[in-house]
N, CA, C and O atoms as a Maestro MAE file, in Angstrom:
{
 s_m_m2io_version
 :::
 2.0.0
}

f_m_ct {
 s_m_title
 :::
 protein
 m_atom[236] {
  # First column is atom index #
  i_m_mmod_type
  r_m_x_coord
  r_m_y_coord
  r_m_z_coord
  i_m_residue_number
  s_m_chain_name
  s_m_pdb_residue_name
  s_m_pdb_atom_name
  i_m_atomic_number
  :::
  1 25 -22.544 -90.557 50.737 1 A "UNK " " N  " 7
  2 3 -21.950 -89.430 51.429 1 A "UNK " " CA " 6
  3 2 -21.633 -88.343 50.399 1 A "UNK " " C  " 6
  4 15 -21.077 -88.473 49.308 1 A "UNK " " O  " 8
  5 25 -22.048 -87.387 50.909 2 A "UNK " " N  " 7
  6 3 -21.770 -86.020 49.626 2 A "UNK " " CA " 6
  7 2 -20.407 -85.731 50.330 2 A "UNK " " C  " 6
  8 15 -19.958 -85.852 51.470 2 A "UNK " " O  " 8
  9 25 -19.746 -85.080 48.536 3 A "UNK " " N  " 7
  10 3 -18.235 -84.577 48.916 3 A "UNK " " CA " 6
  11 2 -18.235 -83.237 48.556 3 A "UNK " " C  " 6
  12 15 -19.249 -83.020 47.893 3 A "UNK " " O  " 8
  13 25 -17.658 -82.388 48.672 4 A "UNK " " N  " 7
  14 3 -17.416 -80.933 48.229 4 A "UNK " " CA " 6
  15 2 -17.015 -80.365 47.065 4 A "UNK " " C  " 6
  16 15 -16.109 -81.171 46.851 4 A "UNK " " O  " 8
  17 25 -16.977 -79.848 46.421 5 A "UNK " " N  " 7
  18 3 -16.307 -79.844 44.700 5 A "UNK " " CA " 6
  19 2 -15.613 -78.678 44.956 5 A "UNK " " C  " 6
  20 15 -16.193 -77.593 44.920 5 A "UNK " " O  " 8
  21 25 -14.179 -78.799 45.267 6 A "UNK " " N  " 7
  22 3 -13.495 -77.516 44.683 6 A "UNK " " CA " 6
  23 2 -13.024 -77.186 43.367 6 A "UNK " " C  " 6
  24 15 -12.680 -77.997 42.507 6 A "UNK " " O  " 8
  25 25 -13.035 -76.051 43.284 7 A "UNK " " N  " 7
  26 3 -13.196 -75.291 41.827 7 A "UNK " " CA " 6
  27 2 -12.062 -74.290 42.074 7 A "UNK " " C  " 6
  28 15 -11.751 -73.794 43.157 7 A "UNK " " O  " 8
  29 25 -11.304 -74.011 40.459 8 A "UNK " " N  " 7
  30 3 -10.120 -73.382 41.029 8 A "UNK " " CA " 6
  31 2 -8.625 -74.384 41.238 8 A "UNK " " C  " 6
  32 15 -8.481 -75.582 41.482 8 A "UNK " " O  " 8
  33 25 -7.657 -73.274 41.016 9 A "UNK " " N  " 7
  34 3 -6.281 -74.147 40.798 9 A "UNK " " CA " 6
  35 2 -5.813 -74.560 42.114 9 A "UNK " " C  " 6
  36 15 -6.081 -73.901 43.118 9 A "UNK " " O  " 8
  37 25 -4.964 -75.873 42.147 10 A "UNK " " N  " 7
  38 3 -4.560 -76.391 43.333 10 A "UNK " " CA " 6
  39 2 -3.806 -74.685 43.737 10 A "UNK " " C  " 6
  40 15 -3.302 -73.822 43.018 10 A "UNK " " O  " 8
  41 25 -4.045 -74.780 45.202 11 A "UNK " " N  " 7
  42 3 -2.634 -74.522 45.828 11 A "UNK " " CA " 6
  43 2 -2.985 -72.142 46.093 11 A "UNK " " C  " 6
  44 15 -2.435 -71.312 46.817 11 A "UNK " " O  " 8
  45 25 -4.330 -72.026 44.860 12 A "UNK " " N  " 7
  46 3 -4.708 -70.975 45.206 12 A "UNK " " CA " 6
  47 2 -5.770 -70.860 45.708 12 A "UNK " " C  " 6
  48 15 -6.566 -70.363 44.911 12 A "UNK " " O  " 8
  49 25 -6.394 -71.179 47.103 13 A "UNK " " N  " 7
  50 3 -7.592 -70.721 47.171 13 A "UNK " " CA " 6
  51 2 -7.769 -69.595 48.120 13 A "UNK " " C  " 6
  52 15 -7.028 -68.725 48.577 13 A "UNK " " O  " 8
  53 25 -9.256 -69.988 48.276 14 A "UNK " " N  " 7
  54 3 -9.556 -68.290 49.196 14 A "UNK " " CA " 6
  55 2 -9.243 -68.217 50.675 14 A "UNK " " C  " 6
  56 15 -9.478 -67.202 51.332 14 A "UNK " " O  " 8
  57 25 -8.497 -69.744 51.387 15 A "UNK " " N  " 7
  58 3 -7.970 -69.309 52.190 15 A "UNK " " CA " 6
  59 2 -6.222 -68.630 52.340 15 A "UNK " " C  " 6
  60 15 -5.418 -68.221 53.177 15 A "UNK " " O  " 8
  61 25 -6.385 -68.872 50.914 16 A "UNK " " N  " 7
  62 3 -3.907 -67.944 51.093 16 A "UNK " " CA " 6
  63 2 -4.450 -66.631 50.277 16 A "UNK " " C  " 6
  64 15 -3.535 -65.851 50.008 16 A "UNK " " O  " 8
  65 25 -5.841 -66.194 49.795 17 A "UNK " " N  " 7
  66 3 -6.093 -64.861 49.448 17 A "UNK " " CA " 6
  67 2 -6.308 -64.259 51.035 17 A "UNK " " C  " 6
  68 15 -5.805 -63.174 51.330 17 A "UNK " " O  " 8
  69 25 -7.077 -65.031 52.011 18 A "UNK " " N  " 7
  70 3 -7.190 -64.417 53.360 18 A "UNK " " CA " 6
  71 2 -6.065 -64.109 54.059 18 A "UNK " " C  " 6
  72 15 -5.804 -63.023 54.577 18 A "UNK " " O  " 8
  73 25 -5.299 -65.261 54.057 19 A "UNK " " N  " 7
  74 3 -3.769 -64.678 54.839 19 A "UNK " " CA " 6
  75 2 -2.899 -64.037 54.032 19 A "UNK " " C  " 6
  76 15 -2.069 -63.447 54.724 19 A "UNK " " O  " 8
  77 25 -2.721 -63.891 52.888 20 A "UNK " " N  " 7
  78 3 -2.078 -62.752 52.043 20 A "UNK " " CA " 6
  79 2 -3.033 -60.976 52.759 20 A "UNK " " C  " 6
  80 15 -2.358 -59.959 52.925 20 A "UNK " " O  " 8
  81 25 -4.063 -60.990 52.960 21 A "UNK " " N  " 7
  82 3 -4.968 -59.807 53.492 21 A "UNK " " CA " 6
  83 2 -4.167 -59.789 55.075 21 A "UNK " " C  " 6
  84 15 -3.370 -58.969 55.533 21 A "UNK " " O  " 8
  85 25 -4.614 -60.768 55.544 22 A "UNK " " N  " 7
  86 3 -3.982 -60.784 56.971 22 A "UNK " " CA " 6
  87 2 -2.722 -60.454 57.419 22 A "UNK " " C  " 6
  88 15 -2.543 -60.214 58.613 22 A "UNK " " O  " 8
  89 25 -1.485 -60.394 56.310 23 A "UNK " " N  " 7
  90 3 -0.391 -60.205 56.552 23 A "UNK " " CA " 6
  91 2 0.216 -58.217 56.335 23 A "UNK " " C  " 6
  92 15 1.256 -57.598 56.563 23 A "UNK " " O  " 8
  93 25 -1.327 -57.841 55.717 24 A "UNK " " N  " 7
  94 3 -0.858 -56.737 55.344 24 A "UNK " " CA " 6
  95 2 -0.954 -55.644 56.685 24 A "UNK " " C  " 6
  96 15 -1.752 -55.985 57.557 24 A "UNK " " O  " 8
  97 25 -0.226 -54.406 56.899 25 A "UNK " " N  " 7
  98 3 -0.532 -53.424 58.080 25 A "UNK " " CA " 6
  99 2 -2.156 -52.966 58.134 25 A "UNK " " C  " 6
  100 15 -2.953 -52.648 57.252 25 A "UNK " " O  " 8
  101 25 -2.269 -53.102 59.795 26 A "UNK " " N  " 7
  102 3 -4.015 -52.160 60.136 26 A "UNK " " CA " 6
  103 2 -4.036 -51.287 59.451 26 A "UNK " " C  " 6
  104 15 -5.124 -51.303 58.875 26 A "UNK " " O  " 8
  105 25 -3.149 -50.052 58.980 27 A "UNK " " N  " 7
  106 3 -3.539 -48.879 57.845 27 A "UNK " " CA " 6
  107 2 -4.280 -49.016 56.831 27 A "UNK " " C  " 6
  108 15 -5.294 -48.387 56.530 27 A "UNK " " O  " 8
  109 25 -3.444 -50.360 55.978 28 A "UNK " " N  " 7
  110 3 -3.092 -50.788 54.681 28 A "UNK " " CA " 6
  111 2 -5.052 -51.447 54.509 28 A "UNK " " C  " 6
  112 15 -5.696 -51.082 53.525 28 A "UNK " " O  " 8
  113 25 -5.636 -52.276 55.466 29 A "UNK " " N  " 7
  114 3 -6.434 -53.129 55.783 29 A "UNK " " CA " 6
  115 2 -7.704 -51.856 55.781 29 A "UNK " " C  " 6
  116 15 -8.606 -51.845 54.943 29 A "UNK " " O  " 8
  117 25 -7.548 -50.734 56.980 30 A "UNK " " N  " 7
  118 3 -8.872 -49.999 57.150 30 A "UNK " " CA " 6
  119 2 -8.687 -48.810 56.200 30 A "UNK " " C  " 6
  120 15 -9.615 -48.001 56.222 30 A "UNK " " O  " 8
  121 25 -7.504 -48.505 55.236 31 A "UNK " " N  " 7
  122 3 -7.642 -47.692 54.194 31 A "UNK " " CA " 6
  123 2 -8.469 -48.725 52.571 31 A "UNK " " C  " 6
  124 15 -9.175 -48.176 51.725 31 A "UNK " " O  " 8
  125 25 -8.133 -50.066 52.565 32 A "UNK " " N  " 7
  126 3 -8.697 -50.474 51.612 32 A "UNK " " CA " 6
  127 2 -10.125 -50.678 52.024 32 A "UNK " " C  " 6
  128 15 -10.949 -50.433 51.143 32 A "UNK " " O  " 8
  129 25 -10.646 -51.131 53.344 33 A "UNK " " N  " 7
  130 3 -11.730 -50.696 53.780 33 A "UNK " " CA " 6
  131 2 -12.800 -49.716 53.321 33 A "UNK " " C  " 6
  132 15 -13.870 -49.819 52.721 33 A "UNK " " O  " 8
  133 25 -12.116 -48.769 53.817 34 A "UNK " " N  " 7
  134 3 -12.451 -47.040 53.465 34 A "UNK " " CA " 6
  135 2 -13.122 -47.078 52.106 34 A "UNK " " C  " 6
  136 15 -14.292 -46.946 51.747 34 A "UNK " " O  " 8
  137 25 -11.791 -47.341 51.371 35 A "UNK " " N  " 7
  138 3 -12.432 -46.564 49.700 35 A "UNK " " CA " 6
  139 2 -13.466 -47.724 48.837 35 A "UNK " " C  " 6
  140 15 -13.993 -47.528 47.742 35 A "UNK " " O  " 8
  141 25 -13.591 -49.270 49.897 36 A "UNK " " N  " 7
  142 3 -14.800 -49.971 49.079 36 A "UNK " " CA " 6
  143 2 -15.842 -49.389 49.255 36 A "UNK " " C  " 6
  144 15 -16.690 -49.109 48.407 36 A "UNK " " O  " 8
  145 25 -15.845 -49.066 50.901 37 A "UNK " " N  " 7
  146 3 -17.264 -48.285 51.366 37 A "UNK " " CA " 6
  147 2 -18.002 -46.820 50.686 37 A "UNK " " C  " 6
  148 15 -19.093 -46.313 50.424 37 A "UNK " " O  " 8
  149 25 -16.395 -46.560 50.621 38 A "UNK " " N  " 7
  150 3 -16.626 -45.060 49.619 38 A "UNK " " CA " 6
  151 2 -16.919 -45.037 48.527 38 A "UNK " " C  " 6
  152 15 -17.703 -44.156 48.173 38 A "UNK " " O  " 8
  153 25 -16.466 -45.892 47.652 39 A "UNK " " N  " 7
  154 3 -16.797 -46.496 46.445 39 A "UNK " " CA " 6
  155 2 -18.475 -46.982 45.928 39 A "UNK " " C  " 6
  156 15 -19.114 -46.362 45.078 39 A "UNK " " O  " 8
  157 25 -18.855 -47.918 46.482 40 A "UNK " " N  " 7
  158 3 -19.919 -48.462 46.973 40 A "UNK " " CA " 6
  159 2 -21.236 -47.279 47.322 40 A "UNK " " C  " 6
  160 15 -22.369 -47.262 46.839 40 A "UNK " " O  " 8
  161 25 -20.622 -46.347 48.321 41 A "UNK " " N  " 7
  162 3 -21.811 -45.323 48.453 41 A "UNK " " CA " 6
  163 2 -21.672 -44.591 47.656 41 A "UNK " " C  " 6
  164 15 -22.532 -43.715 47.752 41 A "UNK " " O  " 8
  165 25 -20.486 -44.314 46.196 42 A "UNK " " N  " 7
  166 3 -20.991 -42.718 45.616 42 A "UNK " " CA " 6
  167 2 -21.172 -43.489 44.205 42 A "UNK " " C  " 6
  168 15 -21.059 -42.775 43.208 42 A "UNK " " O  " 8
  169 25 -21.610 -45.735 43.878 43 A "UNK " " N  " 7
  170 3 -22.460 -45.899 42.776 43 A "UNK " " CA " 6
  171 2 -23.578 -45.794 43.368 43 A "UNK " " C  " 6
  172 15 -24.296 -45.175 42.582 43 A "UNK " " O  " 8
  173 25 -24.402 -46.137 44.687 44 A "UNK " " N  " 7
  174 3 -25.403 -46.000 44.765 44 A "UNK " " CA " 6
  175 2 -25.768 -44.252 44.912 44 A "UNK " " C  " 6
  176 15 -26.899 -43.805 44.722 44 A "UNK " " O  " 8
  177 25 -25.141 -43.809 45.107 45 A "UNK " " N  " 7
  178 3 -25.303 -42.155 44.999 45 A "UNK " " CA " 6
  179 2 -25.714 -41.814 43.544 45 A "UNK " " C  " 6
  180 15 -26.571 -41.021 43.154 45 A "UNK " " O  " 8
  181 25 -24.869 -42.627 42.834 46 A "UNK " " N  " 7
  182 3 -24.904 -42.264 41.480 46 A "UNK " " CA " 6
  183 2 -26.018 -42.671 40.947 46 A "UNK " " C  " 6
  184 15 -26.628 -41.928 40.179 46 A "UNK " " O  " 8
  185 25 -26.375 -43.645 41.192 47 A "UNK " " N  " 7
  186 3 -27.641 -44.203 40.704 47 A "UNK " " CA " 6
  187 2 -29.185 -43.769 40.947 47 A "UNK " " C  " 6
  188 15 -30.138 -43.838 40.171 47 A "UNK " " O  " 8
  189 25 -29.114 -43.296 42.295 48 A "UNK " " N  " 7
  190 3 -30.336 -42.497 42.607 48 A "UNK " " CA " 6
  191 2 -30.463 -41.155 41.926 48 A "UNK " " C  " 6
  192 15 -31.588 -40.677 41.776 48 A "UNK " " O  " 8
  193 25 -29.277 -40.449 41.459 49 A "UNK " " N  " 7
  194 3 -29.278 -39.121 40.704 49 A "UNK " " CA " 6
  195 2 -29.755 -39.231 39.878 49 A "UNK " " C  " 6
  196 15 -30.480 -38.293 39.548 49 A "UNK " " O  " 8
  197 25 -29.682 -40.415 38.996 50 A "UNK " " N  " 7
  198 3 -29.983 -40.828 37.563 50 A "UNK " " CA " 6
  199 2 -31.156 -41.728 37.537 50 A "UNK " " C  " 6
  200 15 -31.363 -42.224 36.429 50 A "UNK " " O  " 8
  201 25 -32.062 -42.097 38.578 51 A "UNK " " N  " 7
  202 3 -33.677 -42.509 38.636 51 A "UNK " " CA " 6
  203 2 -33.546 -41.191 39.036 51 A "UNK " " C  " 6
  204 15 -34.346 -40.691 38.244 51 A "UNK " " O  " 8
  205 25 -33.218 -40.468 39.541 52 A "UNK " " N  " 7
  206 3 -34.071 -39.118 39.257 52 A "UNK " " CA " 6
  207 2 -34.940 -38.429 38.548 52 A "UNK " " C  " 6
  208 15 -36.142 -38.173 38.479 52 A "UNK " " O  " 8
  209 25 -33.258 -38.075 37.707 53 A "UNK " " N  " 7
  210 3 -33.504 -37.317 36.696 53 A "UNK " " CA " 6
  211 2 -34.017 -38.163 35.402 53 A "UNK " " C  " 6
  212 15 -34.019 -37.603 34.305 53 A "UNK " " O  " 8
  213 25 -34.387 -39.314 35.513 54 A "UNK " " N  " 7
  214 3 -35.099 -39.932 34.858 54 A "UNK " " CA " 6
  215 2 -36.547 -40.084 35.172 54 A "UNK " " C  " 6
  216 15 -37.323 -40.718 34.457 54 A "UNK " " O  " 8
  217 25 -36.937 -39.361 36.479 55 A "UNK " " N  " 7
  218 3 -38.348 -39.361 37.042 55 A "UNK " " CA " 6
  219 2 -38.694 -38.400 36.511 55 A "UNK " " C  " 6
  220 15 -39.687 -38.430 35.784 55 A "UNK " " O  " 8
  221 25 -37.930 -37.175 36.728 56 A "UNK " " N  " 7
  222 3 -38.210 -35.860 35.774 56 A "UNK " " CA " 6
  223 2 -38.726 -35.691 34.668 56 A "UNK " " C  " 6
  224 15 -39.512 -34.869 34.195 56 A "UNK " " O  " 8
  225 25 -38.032 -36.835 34.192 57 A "UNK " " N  " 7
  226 3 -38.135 -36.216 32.048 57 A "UNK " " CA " 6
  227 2 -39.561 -37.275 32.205 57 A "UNK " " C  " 6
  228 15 -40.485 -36.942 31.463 57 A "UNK " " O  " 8
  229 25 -39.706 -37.961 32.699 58 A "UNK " " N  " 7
  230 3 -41.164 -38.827 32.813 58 A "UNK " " CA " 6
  231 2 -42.279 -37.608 32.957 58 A "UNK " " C  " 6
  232 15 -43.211 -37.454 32.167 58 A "UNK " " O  " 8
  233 25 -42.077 -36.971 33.837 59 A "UNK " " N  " 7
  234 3 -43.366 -36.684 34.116 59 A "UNK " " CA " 6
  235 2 -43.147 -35.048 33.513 59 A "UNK " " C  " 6
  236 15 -44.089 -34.255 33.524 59 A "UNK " " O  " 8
  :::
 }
 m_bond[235] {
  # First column is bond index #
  i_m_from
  i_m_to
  i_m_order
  :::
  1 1 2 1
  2 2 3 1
  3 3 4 2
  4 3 5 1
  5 5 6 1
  6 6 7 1
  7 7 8 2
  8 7 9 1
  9 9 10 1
  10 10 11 1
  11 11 12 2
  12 11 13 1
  13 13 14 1
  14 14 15 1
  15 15 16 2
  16 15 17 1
  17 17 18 1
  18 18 19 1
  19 19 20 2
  20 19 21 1
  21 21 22 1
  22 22 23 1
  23 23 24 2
  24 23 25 1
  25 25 26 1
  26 26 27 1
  27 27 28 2
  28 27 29 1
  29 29 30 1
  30 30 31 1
  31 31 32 2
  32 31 33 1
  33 33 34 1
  34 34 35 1
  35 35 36 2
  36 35 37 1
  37 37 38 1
  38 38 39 1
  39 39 40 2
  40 39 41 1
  41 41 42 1
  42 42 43 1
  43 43 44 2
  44 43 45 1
  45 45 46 1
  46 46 47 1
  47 47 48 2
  48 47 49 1
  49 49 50 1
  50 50 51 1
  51 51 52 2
  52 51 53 1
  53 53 54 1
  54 54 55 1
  55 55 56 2
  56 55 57 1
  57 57 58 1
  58 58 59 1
  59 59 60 2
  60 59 61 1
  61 61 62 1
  62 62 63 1
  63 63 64 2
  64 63 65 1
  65 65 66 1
  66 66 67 1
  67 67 68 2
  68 67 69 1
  69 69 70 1
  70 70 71 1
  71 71 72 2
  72 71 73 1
  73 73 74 1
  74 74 75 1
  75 75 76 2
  76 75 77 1
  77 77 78 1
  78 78 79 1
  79 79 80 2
  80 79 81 1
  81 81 82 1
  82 82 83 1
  83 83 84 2
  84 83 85 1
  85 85 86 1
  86 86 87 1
  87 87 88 2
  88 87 89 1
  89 89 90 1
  90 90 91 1
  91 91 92 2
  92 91 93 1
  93 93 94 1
  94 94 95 1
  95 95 96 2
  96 95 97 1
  97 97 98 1
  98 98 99 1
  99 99 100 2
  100 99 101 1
  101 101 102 1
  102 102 103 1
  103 103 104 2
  104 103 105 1
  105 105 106 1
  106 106 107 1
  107 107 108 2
  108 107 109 1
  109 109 110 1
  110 110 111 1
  111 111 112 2
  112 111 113 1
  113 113 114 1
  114 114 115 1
  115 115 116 2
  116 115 117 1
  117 117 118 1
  118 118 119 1
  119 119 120 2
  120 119 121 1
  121 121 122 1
  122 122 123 1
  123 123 124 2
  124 123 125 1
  125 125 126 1
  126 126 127 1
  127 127 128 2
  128 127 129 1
  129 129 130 1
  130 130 131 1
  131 131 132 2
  132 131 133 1
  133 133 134 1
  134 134 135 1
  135 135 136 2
  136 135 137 1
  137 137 138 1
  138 138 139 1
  139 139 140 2
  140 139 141 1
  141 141 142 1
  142 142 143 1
  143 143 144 2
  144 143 145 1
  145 145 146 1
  146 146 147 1
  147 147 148 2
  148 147 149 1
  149 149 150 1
  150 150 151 1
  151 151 152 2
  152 151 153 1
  153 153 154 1
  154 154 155 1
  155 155 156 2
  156 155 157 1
  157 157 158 1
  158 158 159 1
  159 159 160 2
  160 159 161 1
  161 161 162 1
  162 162 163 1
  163 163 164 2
  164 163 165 1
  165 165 166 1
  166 166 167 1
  167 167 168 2
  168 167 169 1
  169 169 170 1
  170 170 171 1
  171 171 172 2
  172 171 173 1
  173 173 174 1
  174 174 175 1
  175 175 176 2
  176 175 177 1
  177 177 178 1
  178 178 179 1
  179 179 180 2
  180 179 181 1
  181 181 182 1
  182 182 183 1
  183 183 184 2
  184 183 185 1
  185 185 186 1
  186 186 187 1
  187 187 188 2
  188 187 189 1
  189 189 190 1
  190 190 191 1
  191 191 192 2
  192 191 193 1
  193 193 194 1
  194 194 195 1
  195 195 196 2
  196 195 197 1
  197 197 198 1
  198 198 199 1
  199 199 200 2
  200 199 201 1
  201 201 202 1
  202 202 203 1
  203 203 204 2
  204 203 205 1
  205 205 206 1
  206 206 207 1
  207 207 208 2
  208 207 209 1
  209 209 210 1
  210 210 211 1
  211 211 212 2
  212 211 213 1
  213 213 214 1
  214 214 215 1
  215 215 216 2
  216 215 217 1
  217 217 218 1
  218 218 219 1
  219 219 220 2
  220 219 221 1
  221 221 222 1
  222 222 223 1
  223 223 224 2
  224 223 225 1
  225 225 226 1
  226 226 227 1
  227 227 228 2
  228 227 229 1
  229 229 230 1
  230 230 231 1
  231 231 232 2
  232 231 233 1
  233 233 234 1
  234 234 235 1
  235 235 236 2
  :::
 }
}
């Protein structure tokens, strides 16, 4: 019978990181939301600027 290997200190895992999230206000929840998404789209923003302008100096 296979068993599971948890990894990580007793007593912290990723389910009391979920209800620590869960306990916080809807604001608190769809503002940290917000700025991953925002975050997230202006490295890939960033990154296409810069294969750009790296297509440029190529050719």
């Amino acid at each position: 019978m296979l068993q599971a290997i948890k990894l990580g200190l007793p007593g912290l895992g990723a389910k009391s990181l979920w209800q620590g999230l869960a306990r916080l206000p809807l604001v608190m929840r769809l503002s940290a939301a917000f700025v991953l998404i925002y975050a997230f789209g202006a490295a890939v923003g960033l990154t296409g600027i810069i294969n750009l302008i790296q297509l440029k100096q190529d050719t």
